[in-house]
ROVEXMI-681124 format. One record per residue (C-alpha): residue in three letters; x, y, z. Coordinates in steps of 0.05 Angstrom, whole numbers, plus 5000, padded with zeros to 4 digits. Layout:
BEGIN
ALAXYZ
...
% end
This chain:
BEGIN
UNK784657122030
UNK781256572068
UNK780255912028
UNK773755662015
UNK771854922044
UNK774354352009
UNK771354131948
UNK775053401945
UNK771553211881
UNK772353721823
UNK773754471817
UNK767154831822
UNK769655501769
UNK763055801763
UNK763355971840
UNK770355971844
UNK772456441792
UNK767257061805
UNK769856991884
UNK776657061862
UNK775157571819
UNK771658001871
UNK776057871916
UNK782258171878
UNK779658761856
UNK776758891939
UNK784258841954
UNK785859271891
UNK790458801879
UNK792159051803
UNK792259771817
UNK799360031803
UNK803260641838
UNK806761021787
UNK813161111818
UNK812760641876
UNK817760751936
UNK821160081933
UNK823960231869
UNK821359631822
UNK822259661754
UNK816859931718
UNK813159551655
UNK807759821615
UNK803059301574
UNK798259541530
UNK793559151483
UNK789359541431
UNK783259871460
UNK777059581434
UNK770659921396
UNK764959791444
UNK760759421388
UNK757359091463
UNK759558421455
UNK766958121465
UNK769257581412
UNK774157061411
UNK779357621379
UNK778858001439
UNK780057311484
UNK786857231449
UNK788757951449
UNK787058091513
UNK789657401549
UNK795957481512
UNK796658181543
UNK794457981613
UNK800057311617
UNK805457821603
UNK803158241645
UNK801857711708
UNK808957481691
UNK812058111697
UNK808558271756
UNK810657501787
UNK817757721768
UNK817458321809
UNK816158951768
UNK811559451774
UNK805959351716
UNK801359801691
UNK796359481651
UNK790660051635
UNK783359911588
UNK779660371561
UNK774560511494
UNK774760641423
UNK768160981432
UNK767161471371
UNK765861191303
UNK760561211243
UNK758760481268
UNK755560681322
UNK751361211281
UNK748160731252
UNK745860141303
UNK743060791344
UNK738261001279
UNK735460301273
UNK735060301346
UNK732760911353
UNK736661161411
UNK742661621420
UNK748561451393
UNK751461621470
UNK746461211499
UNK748360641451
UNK756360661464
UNK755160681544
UNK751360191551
UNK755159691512
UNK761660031551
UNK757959721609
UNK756359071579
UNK763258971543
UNK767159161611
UNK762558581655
UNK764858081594
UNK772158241598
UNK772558281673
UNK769357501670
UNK777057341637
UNK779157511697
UNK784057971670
UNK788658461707
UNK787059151696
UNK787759751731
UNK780559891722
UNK781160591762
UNK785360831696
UNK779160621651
UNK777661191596
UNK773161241540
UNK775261711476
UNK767761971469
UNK768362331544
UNK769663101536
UNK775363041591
UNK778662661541
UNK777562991473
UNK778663681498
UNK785463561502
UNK786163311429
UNK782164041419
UNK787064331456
UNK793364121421
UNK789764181359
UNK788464921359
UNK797064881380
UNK798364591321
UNK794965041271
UNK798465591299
UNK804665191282
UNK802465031216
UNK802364321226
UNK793864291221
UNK791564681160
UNK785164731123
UNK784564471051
UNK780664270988
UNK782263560969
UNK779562890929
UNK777462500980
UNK773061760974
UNK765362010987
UNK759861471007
UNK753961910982
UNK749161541031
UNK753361591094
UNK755362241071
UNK761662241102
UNK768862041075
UNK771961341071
UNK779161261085
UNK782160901027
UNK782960221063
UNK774460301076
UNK772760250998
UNK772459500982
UNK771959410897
UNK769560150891
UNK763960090953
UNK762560331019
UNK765559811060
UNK759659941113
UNK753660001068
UNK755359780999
UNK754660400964
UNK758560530902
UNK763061090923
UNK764961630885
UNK770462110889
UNK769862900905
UNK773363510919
UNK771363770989
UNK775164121039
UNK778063771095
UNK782763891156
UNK789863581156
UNK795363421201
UNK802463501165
UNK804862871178
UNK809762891113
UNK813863401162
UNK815262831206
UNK816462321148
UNK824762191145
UNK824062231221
UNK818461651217
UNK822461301164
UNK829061351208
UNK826161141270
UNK823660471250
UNK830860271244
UNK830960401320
UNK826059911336
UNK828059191331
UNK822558991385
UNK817758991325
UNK815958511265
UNK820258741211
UNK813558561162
UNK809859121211
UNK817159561195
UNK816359411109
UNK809659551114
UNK810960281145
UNK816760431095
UNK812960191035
UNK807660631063
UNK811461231078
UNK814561021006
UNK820761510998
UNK823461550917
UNK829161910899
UNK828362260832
UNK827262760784
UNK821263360769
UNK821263510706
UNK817664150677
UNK814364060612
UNK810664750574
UNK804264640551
UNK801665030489
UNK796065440529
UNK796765270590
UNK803265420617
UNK808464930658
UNK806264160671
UNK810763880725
UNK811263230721
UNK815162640792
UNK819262160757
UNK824461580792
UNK826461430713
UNK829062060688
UNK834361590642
UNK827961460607
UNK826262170591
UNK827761990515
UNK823561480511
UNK816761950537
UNK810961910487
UNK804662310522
UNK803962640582
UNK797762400630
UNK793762840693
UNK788362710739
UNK781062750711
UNK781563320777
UNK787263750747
UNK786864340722
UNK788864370651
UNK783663700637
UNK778464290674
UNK780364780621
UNK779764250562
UNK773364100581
UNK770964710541
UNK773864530482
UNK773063760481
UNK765863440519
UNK768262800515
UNK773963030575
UNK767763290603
UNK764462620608
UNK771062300625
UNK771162710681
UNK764262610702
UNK766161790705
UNK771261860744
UNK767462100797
UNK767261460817
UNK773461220810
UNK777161030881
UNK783461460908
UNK786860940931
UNK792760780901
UNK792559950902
UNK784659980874
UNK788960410815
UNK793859990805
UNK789059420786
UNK783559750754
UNK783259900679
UNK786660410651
UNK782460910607
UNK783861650594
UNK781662210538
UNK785662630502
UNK785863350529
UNK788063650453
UNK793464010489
UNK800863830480
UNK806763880515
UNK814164050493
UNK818863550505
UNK824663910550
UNK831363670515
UNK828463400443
UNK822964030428
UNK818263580401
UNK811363550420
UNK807463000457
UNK799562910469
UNK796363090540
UNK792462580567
UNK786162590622
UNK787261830654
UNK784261520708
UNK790261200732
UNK793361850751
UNK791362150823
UNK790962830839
UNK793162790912
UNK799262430892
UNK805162870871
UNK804363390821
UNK797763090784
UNK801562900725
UNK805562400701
UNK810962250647
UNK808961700606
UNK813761200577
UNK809560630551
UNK816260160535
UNK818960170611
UNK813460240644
UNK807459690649
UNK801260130678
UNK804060600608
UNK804560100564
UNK796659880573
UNK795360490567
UNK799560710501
UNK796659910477
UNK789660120479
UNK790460780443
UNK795060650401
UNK800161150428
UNK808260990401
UNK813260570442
UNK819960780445
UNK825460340471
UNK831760700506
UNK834160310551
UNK836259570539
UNK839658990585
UNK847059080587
UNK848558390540
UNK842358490487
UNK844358420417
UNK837258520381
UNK833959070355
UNK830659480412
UNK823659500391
UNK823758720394
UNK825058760471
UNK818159220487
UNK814258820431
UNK809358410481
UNK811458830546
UNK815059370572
UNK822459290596
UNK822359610665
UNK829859460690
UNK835959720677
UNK840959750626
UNK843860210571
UNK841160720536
UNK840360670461
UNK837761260418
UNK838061750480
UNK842262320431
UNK847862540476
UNK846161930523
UNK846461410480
UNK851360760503
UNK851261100578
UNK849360560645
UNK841860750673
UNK845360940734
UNK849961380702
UNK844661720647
UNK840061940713
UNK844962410737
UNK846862640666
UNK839562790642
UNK838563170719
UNK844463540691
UNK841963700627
UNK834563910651
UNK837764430704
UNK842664840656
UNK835564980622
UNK831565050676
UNK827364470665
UNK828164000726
UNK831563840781
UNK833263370836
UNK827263130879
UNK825662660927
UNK818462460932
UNK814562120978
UNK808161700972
UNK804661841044
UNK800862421047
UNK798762851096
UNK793262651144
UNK786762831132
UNK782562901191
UNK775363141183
UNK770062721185
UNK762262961155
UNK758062581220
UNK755862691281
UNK760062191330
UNK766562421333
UNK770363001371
UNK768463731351
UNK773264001311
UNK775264661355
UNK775365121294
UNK770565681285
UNK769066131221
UNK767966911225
UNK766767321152
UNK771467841183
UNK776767421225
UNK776666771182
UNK778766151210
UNK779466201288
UNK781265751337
UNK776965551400
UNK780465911461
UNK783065451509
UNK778465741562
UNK772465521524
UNK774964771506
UNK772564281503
UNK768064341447
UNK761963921482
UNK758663381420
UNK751363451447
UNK749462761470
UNK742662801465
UNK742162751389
UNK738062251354
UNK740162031284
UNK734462031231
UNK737262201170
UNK744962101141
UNK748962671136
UNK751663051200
UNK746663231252
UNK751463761285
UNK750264131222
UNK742264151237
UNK743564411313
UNK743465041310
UNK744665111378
UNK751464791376
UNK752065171304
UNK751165881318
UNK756866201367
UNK760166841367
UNK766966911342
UNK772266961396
UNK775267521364
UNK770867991348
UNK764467801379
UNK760067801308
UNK756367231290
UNK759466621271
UNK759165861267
UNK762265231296
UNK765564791243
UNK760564201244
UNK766163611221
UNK768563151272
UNK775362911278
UNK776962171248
UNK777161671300
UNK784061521294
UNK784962111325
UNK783661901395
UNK787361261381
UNK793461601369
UNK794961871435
UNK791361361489
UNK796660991506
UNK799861711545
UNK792961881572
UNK792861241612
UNK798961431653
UNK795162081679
UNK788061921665
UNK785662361724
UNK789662971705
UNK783563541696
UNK789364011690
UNK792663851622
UNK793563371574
UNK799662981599
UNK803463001665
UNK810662831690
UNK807962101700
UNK808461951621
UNK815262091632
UNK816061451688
UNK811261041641
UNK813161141570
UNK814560841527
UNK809560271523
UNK814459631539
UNK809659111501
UNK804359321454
UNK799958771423
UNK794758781374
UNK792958581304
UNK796258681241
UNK791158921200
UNK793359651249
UNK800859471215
UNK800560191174
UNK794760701201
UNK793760671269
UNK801460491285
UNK803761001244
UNK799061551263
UNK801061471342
UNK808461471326
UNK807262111286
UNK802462311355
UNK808962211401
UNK812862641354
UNK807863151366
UNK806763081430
UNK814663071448
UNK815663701405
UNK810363991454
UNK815163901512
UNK809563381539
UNK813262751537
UNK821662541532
UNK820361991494
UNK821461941407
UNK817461211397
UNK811661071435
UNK811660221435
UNK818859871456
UNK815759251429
UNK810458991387
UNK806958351383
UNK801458301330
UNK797357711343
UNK794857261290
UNK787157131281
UNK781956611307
UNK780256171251
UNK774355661244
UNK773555181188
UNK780255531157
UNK776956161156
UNK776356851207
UNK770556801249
UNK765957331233
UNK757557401239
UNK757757381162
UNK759956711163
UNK755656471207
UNK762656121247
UNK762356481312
UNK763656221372
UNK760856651440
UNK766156681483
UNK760456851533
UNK757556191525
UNK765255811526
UNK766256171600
UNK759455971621
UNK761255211602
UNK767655151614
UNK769755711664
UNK774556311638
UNK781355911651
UNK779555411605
UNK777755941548
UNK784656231575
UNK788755491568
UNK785555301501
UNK787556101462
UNK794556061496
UNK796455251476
UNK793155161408
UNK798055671374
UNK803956091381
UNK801956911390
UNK804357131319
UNK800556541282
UNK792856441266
UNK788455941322
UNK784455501291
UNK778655321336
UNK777054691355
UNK772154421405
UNK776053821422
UNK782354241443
UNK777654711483
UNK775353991523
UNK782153801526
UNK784354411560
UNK778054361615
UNK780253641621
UNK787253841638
UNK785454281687
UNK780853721723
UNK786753311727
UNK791653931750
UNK785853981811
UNK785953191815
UNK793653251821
UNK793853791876
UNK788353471914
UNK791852781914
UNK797753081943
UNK794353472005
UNK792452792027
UNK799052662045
UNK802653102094
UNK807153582077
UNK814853392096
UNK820153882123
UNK825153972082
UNK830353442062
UNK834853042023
UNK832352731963
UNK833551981944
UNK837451791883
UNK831151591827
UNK828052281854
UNK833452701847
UNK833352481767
UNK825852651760
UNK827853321797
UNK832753331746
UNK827253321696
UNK823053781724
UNK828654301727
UNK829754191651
UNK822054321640
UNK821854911683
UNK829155221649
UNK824355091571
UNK818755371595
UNK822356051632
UNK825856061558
UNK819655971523
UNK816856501573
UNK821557021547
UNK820656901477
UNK812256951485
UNK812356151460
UNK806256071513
UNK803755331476
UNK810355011478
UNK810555341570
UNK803354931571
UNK806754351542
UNK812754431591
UNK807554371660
UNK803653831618
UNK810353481624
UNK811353731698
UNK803153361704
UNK806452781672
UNK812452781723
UNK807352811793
UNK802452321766
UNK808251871770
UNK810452091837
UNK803352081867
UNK802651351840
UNK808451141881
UNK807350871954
UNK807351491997
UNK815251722019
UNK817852382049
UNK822552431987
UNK816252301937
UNK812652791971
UNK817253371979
UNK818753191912
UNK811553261889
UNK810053841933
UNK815954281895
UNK813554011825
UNK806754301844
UNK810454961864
UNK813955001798
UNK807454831750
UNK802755281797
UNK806755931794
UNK808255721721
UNK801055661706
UNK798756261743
UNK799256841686
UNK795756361637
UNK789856021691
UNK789456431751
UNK783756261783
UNK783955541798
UNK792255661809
UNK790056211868
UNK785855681897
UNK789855031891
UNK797455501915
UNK792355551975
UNK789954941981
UNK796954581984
UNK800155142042
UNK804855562005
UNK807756222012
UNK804856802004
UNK798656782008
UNK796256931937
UNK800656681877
UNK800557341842
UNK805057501897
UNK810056901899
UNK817256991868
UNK817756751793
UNK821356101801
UNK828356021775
UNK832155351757
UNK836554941807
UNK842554911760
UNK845154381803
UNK839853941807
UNK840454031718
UNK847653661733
UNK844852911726
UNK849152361739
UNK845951941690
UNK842152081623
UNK837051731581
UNK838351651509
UNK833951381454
UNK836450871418
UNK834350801342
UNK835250221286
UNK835950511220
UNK832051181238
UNK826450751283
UNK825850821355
UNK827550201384
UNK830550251457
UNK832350691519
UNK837650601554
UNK841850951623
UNK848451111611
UNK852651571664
UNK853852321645
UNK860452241629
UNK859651641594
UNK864651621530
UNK862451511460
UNK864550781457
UNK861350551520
UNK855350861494
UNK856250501421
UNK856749841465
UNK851249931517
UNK847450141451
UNK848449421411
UNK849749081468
UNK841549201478
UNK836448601479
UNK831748941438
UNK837449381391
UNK840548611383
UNK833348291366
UNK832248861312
UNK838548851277
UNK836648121271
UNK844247871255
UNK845848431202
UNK852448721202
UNK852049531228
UNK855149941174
UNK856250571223
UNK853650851290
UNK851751621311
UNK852151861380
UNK848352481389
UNK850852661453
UNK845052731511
UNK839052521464
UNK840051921411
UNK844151361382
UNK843051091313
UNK844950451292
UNK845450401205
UNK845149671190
UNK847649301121
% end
């Protein structure tokens, strides 16, 4: 690359970085071979795709930065790096700016794909931009079609009525994390709760292999890790089978069957099937039933909300005791987890012993702490006692540990035929289906005679017709009777499409493997995944910790059980980022806090938006903006220029010896560049940035001395160090200046990563700080190998140390070898 003419005075960005810019993607200087004949070491960074909402924030600066210094460090340490982009295109969002915009939702997602890619190129950020994909294109969704239909064959997709979270004016379903205090989170609408069928993937198949693996990856947060096993939420237990006078068997998930004594009433889902049949007999479960409509499926808006139910008028016989105990209808009990039903036992349980509080229900103590001497029903008076203990009036076991009365009881239940061992799990299997228009076609199609049939592979994909305007909620596919209306593959008789779309985590789930064979029209994956996978650094927020991660690990499973890919875990490492904050609070349009990073590059040029989001925080912590620090980072950069300019006015020297008071600042420079290659590794980018502010600190000094070869060379390699240092983080106006000053190669994305003169580290003399009673008071030289009582004496021995201690006696000294001496005066 030629360099521009001089600009002496200050670093014109707003020319200089679109010229770079251009002039790295003419030379295709990011595109990456995937198994490159030199044999480098591959690495594969990946941030999180982005939804093309048309407009970049400052979350995507930090994720997106973060990603592209790792990967420009990599890259300067010689390894082949694949960093790929692409779009989160499908989504209910998008629905709805199209209908007040009244344009296709297609229309709407491409052109903000078009915007949104212009804004993220300004970063100057280096993607392979020929690997680009967007989830809405049919070459990508038709090979999530494709395995789909392989999985239903397999039984691992399957068709089913379920409860599910319905906003009635979006007319769609709401994952449980999208109802916010019982509302739509995108409209506001209270949502209620309905029994529709839906499509699932059986993730619970792959649920001790999920569990398992994420003791295999110690590259990731262990919060992200609790938050997947909490999640996935294995319980070893007990089912317990209770009959219910006519009705039959009630089968009830419990972790406490040492409580089993203690049980007072049963309660089910408003949705299960013995509250159905009460509701002939009893209106009032009727109308119970009819609330609950409303009531949220997610288990943590359960947990909090209050706990009402109706009695059913069945009852249930108690397994071991053959008394009787009332059925309730509560809305605290979930039909999609478990059996429906639950065992109640108000005094050891909290959630029960609301319940049993507000309608009166008994509460019967059996199990007490191992050392309590009172009577038992003082213990659950005010609360329930949920921990362990012994069990007191249990019959046959009475005085036995909790521990030891589980397995007993488990015992007991299975000579009778009333339970048995169980292990339960709290994640449930993945439901799919979507009721709108953008989203992939799910490739199912139903035939009176043939039933469900799968879309051959010959006719995939399924094509979502583009040209479809949204005027109304509900699903437009359903309205088209053109995409509607097919005939069925099987026997040729008229049949129809299934009009649901698959949820967008979906195409999510599997991106990451598309990337490494993006142009493959042949198949889903090729024998590239293989080289590329798994994903060495995967960044992106936390607020993904649980669905999104989880879903594509449970995608690699499927995929690698397809014979497509070798790999179990599809991210090596994880890095979740922590949000941009302003005023103490996430930026967000709500709050009227925003800050357009558009506007911030158009000021201040994209380094400086680059400097400021990697110094003001470390990765894993929130950034709280400040317009000050964003200055201070432009104003470090002038002075970086200012630096590398003053030194091209003095001629380069050929190498050489350095002099004695420049080999000790080279000996500080080398214990800069050794933190910041440490800090490097360890993704502490603020504390690198500190390091070459240091290195700035170092060549202002040198620069300020009268002009002498050793100065020079001296200043020449401390430019070297913070350039190529600098480069992931700024790499536009470090391009220009490792120019500017001569070195080689030509381009700093292809210089060696620098490594540390250990020698030079070896310093013949050291500088210690020398403090009075805990306050700085001195500096002083003493040689490397200085022993401790030379240093005590050069220490006192000290003008300033002496005028301090002002004639008191000095009660002790400590030598911290290599940084300080304290002096502890009487």
């Amino acid at each position: 690359m030629a360099s521009p003419a001089p600009e002496p005075h200050r670093y014109d960005f707003a020319a200089a970085e679109p010229r770079w810019q251009r002039e790295w993607a003419a030379r295709g200087c990011f595109h990456v071979a995937d198994c490159p004949a030199d044999g480098r070491r591959k690495y594969y960074v990946l941030e999180m795709f982005p939804y093309p909402s048309g407009r970049i924030h400052m979350g995507h600066v930090r994720n997106y930065t973060l990603g592209d210094v790792i990967s420009r460090w990599r890259r300067m340490q010689g390894m082949n790096v694949l960093q790929p982009m692409g779009w989160d295109a499908f989504g209910l969002p998008a629905e709805g700016a199209a209908e007040r915009n009244g344009v296709a939702p297609a229309q709407w997602t491409y052109d903000n794909i078009a915007a949104m890619r212009d804004q993220l190129k300004r970063l100057g950020l280096a993607y392979d931009w020929r690997r680009e994909i967007a989830t809405c294109r049919p070459e990508y969704y038709r090979w999530e079609q494709w395995l789909f239909t392989r999985l239903y064959r397999k039984g691992l997709a399957y068709r089913a009525t379920a409860p599910v979270n319905w906003c009635p004016k979006d007319q769609t379903v709401l994952a449980n994390e999208q109802v916010v205090d019982g509302r739509c989170w995108r409209c506001d609408t209270l949502v209620e709760r309905r029994e529709i069928p839906q499509w699932f993937l059986r993730i619970t198949a792959y649920a001790d292999e999920l569990l398992a693996g994420l003791d295999g990856l110690p590259g990731w947060p262990e919060r992200v890790a609790t938050m997947q096993r909490n999640w996935i939420g294995r319980s070893e237990g007990a089912e317990i089978r209770f009959t219910v006078e006519g009705f039959g068997t009630l089968t009830v998930f419990t972790t406490r069957p040492d409580t089993l004594m203690g049980a007072t009433y049963l309660a089910v889902a408003a949705e299960h099937p013995l509250a159905v049949a009460a509701c002939a007999e009893r209106p009032e479960v009727a109308r119970f039933r009819e609330e609950c409509r409303v009531t949220q499926t997610a288990e943590a808006a359960v947990e909090t909300m209050e706990k009402r139910g109706v009695d059913t008028g069945r009852r249930a016989v108690h397994p071991l005791t053959g008394g009787t105990l009332p059925v309730y209808a509560a809305n605290f009990v979930l039909m999609g987890y478990g059996e429906g039903a639950v065992m109640a036992v108000p005094a050891h349980d909290e959630r029960d012993f609301a319940f049993a509080q507000r309608y009166g229900l008994p509460v019967v103590p059996v199990v007490v702490p191992e050392d309590y001497q009172g009577a038992p029903g003082d213990l659950v008076r005010d609360a329930a006692y949920t921990g362990p203990g012994r069990l007191v009036d249990s019959g046959p076991f009475t005085g036995l540990t909790s521990n030891d009365a589980r397995a007993r009881v488990v015992e007991a239940l299975a000579s009778i035929g009333a339970g048995a061992p169980r292990v339960q799990l709290r994640l449930r299997d993945w439901g799919v289906s979507r009721q709108r228009y953008w989203g992939a076609p799910i490739p199912m199609i139903y035939c009176e005679a043939c039933g469900v049939v799968p879309v051959p592979d010959q006719d995939l994909p399924v094509r979502l017709p583009e040209d479809v305007v949204i005027t109304q909620g509900g699903s437009a596919l359903a309205l088209r009777a053109d995409f509607v209306n097919v005939s069925c593959p099987q026997c040729g008789t008229a049949a129809r499409r299934e009009t649901d779309t698959f949820d967008t985590f979906m195409e999510s789930s599997w991106y990451y493997a598309r990337y490494c064979c993006h142009d493959n029209d042949r198949g889903m994956l090729d024998a590239r995944v293989r080289h590329w996978l798994p994903v060495d650094q995967y960044i992106g927020g936390i607020e993904h910790a649980i669905l999104h991660l989880l879903y594509a690990r449970f995608f690699n499973k499927l995929l690698r059980d397809e014979g497509l890919l070798g790999n179990d875990e599809p991210f090596t490492r994880l890095l979740t980022q922590g949000m941009v904050l302003k005023d103490g609070t996430k930026m967000s349009k709500s709050k009227g806090n925003t800050v357009d990073p558009q506007a911030l590059i158009e000021q201040y040029g994209a380094d400086t938006a680059r400097l400021f989001i990697m110094f003001a925080a470390p990765p894993e912590q929130s950034l709280e903006w400040s317009d000050d620090a964003v200055a201070g980072a432009h104003r470090f950069l002038r002075r970086l220029w200012g630096l590398a300019r003053a030194a091209t006015q003095r001629p380069r020297p050929a190498n050489g010896d350095y002099d004695e008071s420049h080999r000790a600042l080279r000996a500080d420079m080398q214990a800069l560049l050794d933190q910041a290659l440490r800090d490097y590794e360890r993704y502490h980018f603020n504390t690198v940035v500190a390091a070459c502010m240091g290195l700035a600190n170092i060549l202002q000094r040198l620069l300020d001395e009268p002009a002498s070869d050793s100065g020079t060379r001296l200043s020449y390699e401390g430019l070297s160090l913070v350039l190529r240092l600098l480069a992931p983080i700024v790499p536009h106006i470090t391009h220009r200046l490792w120019q500017d000053l001569g070195f080689m190669p030509e381009a700093i994305i292809d210089a060696p990563w620098p490594t540390v003169d250990a020698e030079a580290l070896k310093r013949a003399t050291v500088r210690l700080v020398v403090q009075v009673n805990g306050k700085r008071r001195a500096e002083i030289t003493v040689d490397a190998d200085c022993d401790r009582a030379a240093i005590e004496a050069r220490a006192l021995g000290d003008e300033a140390v002496m005028r301090h201690l002002g004639g008191k006696s000095v009660a002790k000294v400590v030598v911290v070898p290599g940084r300080l001496v304290n002096i502890v005066s009487v």
